[in-house]
C-alpha positions, 0 to 999 in steps of 0.5 A: 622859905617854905612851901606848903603842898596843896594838901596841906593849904586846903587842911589849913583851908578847911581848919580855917572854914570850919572856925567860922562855921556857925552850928546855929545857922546850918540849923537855919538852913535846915528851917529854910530848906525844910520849910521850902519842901514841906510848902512845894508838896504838901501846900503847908505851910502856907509861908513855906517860900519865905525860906528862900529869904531866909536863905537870901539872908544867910547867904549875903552873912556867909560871902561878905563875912569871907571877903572881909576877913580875906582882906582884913587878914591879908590886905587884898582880895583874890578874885580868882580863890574867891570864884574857884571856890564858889564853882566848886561849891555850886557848879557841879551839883547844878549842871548835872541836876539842870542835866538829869532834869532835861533828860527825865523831861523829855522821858516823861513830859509832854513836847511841850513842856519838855522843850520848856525846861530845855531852856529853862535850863539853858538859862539856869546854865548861866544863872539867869532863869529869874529873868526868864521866869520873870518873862514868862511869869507876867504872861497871864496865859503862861501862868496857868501852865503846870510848873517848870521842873527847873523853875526854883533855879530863878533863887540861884540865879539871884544869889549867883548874880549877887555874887558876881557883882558884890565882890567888884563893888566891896573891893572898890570902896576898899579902895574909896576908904583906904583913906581911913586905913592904918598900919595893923588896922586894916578894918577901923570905924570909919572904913566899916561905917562908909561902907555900911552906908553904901550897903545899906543905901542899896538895902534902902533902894531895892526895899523901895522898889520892891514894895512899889514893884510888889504892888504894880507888878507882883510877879516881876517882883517876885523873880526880880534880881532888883527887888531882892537884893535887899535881902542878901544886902542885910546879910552882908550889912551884917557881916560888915558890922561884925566888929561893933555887933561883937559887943552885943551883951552875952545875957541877952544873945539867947533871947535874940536867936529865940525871937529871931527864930519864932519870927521865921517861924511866925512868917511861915503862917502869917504869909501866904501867896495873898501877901505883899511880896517880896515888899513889905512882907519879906521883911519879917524873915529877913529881919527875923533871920538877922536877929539869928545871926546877930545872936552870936556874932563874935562868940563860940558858946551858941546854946541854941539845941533847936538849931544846933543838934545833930539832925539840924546841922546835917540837913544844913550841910545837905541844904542846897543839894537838897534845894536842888532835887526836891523840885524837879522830883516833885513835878516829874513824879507827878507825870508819872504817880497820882496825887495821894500817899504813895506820890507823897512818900515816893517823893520825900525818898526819891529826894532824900536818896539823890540827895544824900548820894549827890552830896556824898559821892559826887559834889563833896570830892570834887569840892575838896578836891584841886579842880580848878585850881593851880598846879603848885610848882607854878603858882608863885609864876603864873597864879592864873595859868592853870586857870585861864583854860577853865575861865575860857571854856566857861565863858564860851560855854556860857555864852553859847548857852545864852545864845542857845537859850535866846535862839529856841526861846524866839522860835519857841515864841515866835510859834506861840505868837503864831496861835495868838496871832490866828483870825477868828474864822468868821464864815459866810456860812455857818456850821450844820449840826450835822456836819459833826459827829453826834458824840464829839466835845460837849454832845458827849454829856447830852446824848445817850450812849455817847463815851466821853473818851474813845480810845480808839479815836485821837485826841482833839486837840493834841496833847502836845498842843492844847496848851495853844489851842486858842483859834484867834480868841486873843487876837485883838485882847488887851494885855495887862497895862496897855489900853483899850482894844476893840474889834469888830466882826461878822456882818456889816450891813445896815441892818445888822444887830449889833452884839457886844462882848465884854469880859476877861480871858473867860470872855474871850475864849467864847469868841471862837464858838460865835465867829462862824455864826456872825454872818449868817445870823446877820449879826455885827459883834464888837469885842471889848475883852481883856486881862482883868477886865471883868464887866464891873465898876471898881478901883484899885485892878490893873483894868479899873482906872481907865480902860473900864471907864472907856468901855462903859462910855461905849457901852452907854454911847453906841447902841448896842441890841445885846451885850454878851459878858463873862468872866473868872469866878475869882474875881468880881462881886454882885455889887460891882457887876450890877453897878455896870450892868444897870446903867447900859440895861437901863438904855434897853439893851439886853444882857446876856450873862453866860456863867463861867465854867467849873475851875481846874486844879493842876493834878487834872492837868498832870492826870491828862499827860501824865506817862502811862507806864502801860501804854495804854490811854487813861485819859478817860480817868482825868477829872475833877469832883464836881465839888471841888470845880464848883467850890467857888461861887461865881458872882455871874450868876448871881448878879444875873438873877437880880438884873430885870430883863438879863439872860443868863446861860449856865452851861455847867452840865455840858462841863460836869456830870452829877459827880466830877467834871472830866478833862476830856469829853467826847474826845475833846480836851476842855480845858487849856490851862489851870486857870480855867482857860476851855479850849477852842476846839472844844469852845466850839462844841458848845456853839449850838447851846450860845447860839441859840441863847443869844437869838432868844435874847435878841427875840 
């Protein structure tokens, strides 16, 4: 008997890979990737993130058609070859991205953020960022922060997971169908239609909650392993239904791949943030890609040029390093260099040079190379000896992670629920004027001579902190799904004007300006605030159905001397305001409308923490063109000019000069978030100016 040396049987390994490599779907890859690139720089196309599903596709193809013809050829499967090749492919790339991530972050990020991506790459560690960023994407306030340099690990995860799992179950309904096996037909009819069913009721299953989840929840659904299986599924459907797919007639192979690829590259313009997904929308990539891999399943000749040059072939062998770097650059770089041609290009080469480096010199050899597997004079003895030290030193490095990972994501939570949980100060009495410097927050914008950023004096709040900066607006604010809350504070005695105030966050975050002023001013305020709950009558939003309807009983039932409202110019008509307003104005109630503040696009953000290389403060160079912050109409205002008797405060000029609305104004941070979110401290600078709208109301 003869004994092949490792050389040998990874040469033989190879031939064999190289026999099933598919020129036609390293072209698809280089659609996916390159699509995904083009939409997380440029914001073009639009669909650019579809090419995740087109990967999703690929990948369920690729693993299943090797597990299949591993156990068809050799009548088992080797959990072990399968694993160690799957970590040589992906592990080492990975963790030092996750690695070199984390280090540049702490370089160039804020605390902060910083401390973010420290566990979120904990939990890429282990391939489980997507129910992390699942987590953290359903927090309405989390979802205005810049993004994680580590956030597109959550598709990893997703494929990692598959990849556990799907190996397990395929050699258990080997097992269940060994029945309908015989002798030199490993792989007949019956065996590949049970399992074909199995898949594509699991396929059938995740479709359904994925287009039920898209609609209840749509960013769980987004990061959720459940809602996406279903793509990796129908490339495994595929790959199991090879020997019936073979028999596709030759003519129309060509006709397949070319609708197939115009359908990816269709999706790429037809979807957008707005769509339905990953249910239904999704389907249209998944399926498109499956007529590209149907095309020429069980043919050598694959005439496709588009897909099959030299150029595409190359950046689908580069396709997953290339995934890796291209988002971690994008948004480190953008700490560093402004939004504009020289970040554009700096990003594309910086991505393309670690890229071609990482997958050269670093994750090529050590895929080729005998890591991880066993020494050849005893693996006929002990095929896992070799092994077992790499198997134990992962589990207890993964499990360390997920332990890590769990410890600072609770103190990092139980820091944040600590802001969330701060009391609106309500003083017995309020604020001087006096007793504030002349030119700090919003008094910058009014009062002649008055810099909008001293250099000379600190930040308020600190830019490591503003982030939190809310000072108890949302301390008794309803969450997305949960019911009504309403709290009420300042005076209570009996001859006290009541004021109510009614809105979304935009609403909410006004609270922290009146709270000192309730007592004195003998003023009673109940609070009915909450996400998506703008002031409006409509169906269909997560507030409509029963949470609106209770608070307008309130409204109409109580008496109330002065309802304050705001909210998101992004959301809400006139009509459906004055459908609310009317009712409660009609009663002699008085309404006070207060506009919302001019929008925040993230590169104003990035602008006020980015590095400067000098050292020198440049946050005084941080705005917005006033044409961009006021691009969208907000319906307040509107709907305020056609209510009889309503109030209406627009207090866009303590926001922006004649030209662009600044992040930071008389030394004050403005804004908390990109979802236009205004920070306490600075909320507070604008009390004089709400104050004195809501006793001319009350007049």
């Amino acid at each position: 008997m003869t004994v092949e040396s490792p050389v040998q049987e990874r040469s033989a390994a190879s031939h064999a890979h190289r026999s099933h490599v598919r020129l036609d779907l390293q072209g698809m890859r280089a659609v996916a990737v390159l699509a995904v690139v083009a939409d997380h720089l440029f914001g073009w196309p639009r669909g650019g993130f579809v090419g995740v599903d087109v990967f999703f596709v690929l990948s369920g193809f690729f693993i299943t058609g090797v597990l299949i013809r591993e156990r068809s050829r050799t009548g088992k499967l080797s959990f072990r070859k399968f694993y160690v090749h799957r970590a040589r492919r992906i592990i080492p790339s990975a963790m030092l991205v996750i690695a070199a991530t984390v280090i540049a972050s702490y370089v160039l990020l804020t605390e902060t953020r910083a401390k973010g991506a420290f566990i979120d790459g904990l939990w890429a560690t282990i391939f489980l960022s997507n129910w992390r960023f699942e987590r953290t994407g359903t927090d309405y306030f989390a979802q205005g922060q810049p993004p994680s340099p580590l956030q597109h690990y959550w598709s990893l995860s997703i494929e990692e997971q598959f990849y556990f799992v799907w190996p397990v179950l395929l050699v258990a309904l080997f097992a269940a169908t060994r029945t309908f096996s015989r002798r030199g037909r490993r792989y007949p009819p019956k065996r590949q239609a049970w399992i074909a069913t199995t898949m594509g009721a699991i396929c059938l299953a995740s479709f359904g909650w994925a287009c039920w989840q898209s609609f209840a929840s749509p960013t769980a659904a987004y990061f959720s392993t459940f809602t996406r299986i279903w793509e990796l599924g129908v490339g495994a459907l595929l790959a199991i239904c090879t020997p019936v797919l073979a028999r596709i007639p030759s003519k129309i192979r060509p006709y397949l791949s070319y609708v197939g690829l115009a359908g990816v590259f269709a999706s790429l313009f037809l979807i957008s943030a707005d769509s339905s997904f990953p249910g239904p929308s999704a389907a249209l990539p998944v399926l498109s890609t499956a007529l590209v891999i149907v095309a020429f399943i069980g043919v050598k000749e694959r005439a496709v040029p588009h897909l099959t040059n030299r150029a595409s072939v190359y950046v689908g062998e580069v396709s997953y390093t290339l995934y890796l770097w291209h988002w971690p650059v994008i948004v480190l770089l953008a700490a560093v260099i402004p939004e504009g041609g020289p970040y554009y290009l700096t990003a594309l080469v910086t991505t393309a040079v670690l890229t071609v480096v990482t997958f050269h010199l670093y994750e090529n050899p050590i895929r080729r190379s005998s890591w991880l597997e066993s020494d050849s004079r005893s693996r006929g003895r002990w095929p896992w000896r070799a092994t077992t030290g790499w198997v134990t030193a992962g589990a207890f490095l993964g499990v360390a992670a997920l332990m890590g990972a769990l410890v600072v994501e609770s103190a990092d939570q139980r820091s944040a629920q600590s802001q969330a949980n701060q009391e609106l100060v309500v003083a017995d009495v309020a604020p001087r004027e006096d007793d504030a410097p002349s030119c700090l927050g919003a008094a910058a914008l009014e009062v002649p001579g008055c810099p909008l950023r001293d250099p000379s004096k600190p930040l308020l709040p600190g830019i490591d902190s503003f982030a939190d900066d809310t000072q108890g607006a949302y301390r008794c604010y309803r969450e997305q799904g949960r019911e009504l809350r309403n709290c009420v504070y300042g005076y209570d005695g009996p001859d006290a004007r009541r004021i109510a105030v009614v809105g979304d966050s935009h609403a909410a975050m006004l609270l922290p300006a009146l709270s000192p002023y309730l007592r004195e001013n003998r003023w009673s305020m109940t609070t009915f605030v909450g996400n998506g709950c703008q002031w409006v009558i409509r169906s269909g939003g997560d507030c409509d159905k029963t949470v609106l309807p209770q608070m307008q009983d309130k409204l109409l039932s109580e008496r109330y001397d002065l309802v304050i409202t705001s909210a998101s110019r992004e959301f809400g008509d006139v009509d459906q305001y004055l459908a609310a307003w009317r009712p409660v104005a009609s009663r002699g109630t008085k309404v006070l409308v207060v506009a919302d503040n001019p929008a925040v696009p993230e590169e104003t953000l990035n602008c006020l923490t980015r590095v400067s290389l000098g050292g020198s403060d440049n946050t005084a160079n941080c705005s917005t063109p006033r044409e961009v912050a006021l691009a969208t109409p907000d319906p307040l205002i509107g709907a305020a000019r056609q209510l009889p008797g309503a109030r209406l405060l627009d207090m866009t000029a303590s926001f922006c000069d004649q030209a662009a609305c600044p992040a930071v104004i008389g030394d004050v941070i403005v804004y908390r978030d990109t979802n236009g979110h205004v920070s306490a401290t600075y909320a507070k600078t604008l009390s004089p100016q709400l104050v004195s709208s809501i006793k001319k109301a009350l007049a």
